[in-house]
C-alpha positions in Angstrom: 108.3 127.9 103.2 111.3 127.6 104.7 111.6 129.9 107.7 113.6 130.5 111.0 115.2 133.2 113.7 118.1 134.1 113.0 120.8 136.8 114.5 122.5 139.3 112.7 126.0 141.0 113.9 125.6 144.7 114.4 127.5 147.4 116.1 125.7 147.2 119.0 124.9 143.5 119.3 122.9 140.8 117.9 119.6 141.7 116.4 117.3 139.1 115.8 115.1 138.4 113.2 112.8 136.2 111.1 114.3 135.1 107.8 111.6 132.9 105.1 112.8 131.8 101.3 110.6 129.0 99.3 113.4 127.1 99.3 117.1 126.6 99.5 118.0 128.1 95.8 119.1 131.7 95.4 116.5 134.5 95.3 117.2 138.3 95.5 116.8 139.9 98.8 114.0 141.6 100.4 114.4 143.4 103.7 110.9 143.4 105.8 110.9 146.2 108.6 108.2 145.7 110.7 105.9 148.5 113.1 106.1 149.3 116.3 104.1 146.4 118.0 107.2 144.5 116.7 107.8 141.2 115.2 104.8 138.5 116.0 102.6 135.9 113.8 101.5 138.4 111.4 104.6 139.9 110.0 105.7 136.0 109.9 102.8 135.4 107.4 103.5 138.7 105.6 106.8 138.0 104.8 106.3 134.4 104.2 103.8 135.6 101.4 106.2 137.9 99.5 108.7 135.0 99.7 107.0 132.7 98.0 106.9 135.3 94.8 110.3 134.1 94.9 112.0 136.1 97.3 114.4 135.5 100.2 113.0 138.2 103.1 114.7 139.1 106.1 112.5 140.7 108.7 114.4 142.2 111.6 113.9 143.0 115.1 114.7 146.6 115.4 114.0 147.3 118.6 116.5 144.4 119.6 118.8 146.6 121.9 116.0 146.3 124.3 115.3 142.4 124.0 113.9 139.9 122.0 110.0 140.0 121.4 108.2 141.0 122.9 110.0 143.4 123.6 106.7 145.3 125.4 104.3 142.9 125.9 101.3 143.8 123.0 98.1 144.4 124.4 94.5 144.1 123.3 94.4 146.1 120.1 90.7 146.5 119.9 91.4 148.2 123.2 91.9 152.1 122.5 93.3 152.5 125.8 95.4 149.4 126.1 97.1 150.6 122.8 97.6 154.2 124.0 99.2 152.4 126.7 101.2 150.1 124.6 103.0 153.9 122.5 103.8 155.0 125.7 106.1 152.5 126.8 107.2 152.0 123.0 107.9 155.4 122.3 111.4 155.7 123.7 112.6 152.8 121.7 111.4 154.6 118.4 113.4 157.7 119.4 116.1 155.9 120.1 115.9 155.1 116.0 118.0 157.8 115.3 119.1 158.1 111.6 122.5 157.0 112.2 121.5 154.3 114.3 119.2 153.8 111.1 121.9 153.7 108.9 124.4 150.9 111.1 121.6 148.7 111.2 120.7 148.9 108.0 124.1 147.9 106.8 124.1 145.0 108.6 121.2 143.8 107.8 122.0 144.7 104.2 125.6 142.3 104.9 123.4 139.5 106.1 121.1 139.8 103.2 124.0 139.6 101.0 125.1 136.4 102.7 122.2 134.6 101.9 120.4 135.9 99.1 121.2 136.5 95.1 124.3 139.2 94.6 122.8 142.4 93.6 120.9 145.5 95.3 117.8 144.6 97.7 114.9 145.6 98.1 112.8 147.3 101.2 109.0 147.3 102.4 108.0 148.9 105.8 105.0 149.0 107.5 104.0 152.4 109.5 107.1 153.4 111.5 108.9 150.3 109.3 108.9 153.2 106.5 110.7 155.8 107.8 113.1 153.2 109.1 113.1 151.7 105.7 113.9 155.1 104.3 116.7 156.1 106.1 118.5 152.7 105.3 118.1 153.5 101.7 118.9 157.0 102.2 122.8 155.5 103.8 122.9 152.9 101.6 121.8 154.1 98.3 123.8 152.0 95.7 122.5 148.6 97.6 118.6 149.6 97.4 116.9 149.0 94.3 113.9 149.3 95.1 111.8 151.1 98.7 108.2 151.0 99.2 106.0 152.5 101.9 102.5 151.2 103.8 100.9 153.6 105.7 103.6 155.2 106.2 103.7 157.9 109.1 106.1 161.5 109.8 107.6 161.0 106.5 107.2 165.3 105.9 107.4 167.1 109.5 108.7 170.5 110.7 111.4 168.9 112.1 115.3 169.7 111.5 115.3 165.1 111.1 112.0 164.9 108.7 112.6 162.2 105.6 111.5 164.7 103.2 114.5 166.6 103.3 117.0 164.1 102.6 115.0 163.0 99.1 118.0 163.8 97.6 120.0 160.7 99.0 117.2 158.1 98.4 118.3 156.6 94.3 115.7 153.6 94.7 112.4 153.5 93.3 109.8 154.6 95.2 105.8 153.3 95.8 104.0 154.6 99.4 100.9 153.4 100.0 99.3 156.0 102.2 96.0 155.8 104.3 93.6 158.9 103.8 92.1 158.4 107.0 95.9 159.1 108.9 96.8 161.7 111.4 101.1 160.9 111.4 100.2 161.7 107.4 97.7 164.1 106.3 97.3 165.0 102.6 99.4 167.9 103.1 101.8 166.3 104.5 101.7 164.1 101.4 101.8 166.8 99.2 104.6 168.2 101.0 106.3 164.6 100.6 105.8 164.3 97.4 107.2 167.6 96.4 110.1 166.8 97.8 110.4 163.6 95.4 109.3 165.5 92.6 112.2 168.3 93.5 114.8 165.6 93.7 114.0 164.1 90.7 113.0 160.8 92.2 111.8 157.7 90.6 107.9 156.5 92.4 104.8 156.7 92.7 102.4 157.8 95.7 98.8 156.8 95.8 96.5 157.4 98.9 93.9 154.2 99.7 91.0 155.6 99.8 88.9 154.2 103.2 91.8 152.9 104.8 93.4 153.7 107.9 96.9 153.8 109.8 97.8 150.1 109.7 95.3 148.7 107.3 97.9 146.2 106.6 98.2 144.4 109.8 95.2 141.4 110.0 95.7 142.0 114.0 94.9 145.5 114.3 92.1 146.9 114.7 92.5 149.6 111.3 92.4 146.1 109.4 91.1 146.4 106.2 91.5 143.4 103.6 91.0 145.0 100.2 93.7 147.7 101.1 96.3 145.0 102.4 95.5 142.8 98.8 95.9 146.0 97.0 99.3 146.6 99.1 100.2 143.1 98.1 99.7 143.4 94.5 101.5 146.8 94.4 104.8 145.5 96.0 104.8 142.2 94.1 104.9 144.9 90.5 107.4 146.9 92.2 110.0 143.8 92.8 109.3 142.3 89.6 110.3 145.8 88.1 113.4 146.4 90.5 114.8 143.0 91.4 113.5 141.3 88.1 
């Protein structure tokens, strides 16, 4: 693979981020947004792996107005305290993720993407919190996303004024989420209330719940781990692009 960090211009800085292609040819764009415990090895070996489908992915740092990462340093995450810990200090940083921050970011990201993949309309994968950010960059930018997919996604149908679920409308790309059944930011009503929504904006996607698997059962360094979910996840994605992004 060939990978590195790279910086991207935004409004409010430079955000940086880790950027993997199989090689120096054109491939369309995927845009990687990562969870809260922020870019590390893992996300480098998840993005790698959709890359070499044939992919050029661009994973960024979105927490980078507070520094490059770590930004907090990650703790033991077999440790329920130490991660308890770790949301604490990480939780003003994700409320700073308002949707309009969302939707700056996401168009520059979107502009580098353009810079160094294939012309045409991108796709997006986030990871837990990665989701909703995912979302609202498709939700501003809807003619440049082809294609947005979910992994145990989390708050995507609140009571809030701000949840996702009410701006279906402004989400055109086709849709898979992943969910976890065993996921307190996502229950199955929430999901249902979710995917109503869809449904009532006529969307294009598909929901499934894994049954078993638990918030983050993507991530090979946490402790909701689970292998058969992430190959599933894997597998699901890779159909999606090959649908969206041909």
């Amino acid at each position: 693979m060939h990978s590195e960090t790279v910086e991207i211009p935004t409004a409010d800085g430079l955000a940086d981020a880790y950027l993997t292609r199989p090689d120096d040819q054109p491939h369309p764009g995927v845009l990687y947004i990562m969870d809260a415990y922020g870019l590390r090895p893992t996300i480098d070996e998840m993005a790698d792996r959709i890359a070499a489908d044939g992919y050029v992915v661009l994973a960024p740092n979105v927490f980078y107005r507070a520094g490059r990462p770590p930004v907090v340093p990650l703790p033991d995450l077999s440790d329920p305290e130490q991660r308890a810990g770790f949301f604490q200090s990480i939780r003003p940083l994700i409320g700073q993720l308002t949707p309009e921050r969302l939707a700056a970011d996401g168009g520059a990201y979107l502009d580098y993407l353009t810079q160094v993949a294939s012309p045409g309309p991108v796709a997006i994968t986030g990871y837990c919190m990665g989701a909703r950010v995912g979302w609202w960059v498709a939700a501003a930018h809807p003619d440049r996303v082809a294609a947005l997919a979910g992994f145990h996604a989390g708050g995507m149908a609140t009571d809030g004024t701000d949840s996702p679920h009410l701006r279906a409308a402004n989400v055109k790309a086709e849709m898979y989420f992943g969910f976890a059944d065993q996921d307190p930011s996502m229950t199955a009503e929430q999901i249902a209330t979710f995917e109503r929504a869809l449904q009532d904006a006529g969307a294009h996607f598909r929901a499934e719940v894994y049954e078993g698997a638990r918030h983050g059962y993507t991530m090979a360094d946490g402790p909701a781990f689970d292998e058969s979910a992430r190959e599933r996840h894997f597998r699901a994605l890779r159909e999606l692009l090959e649908r969206t992004l041909g």
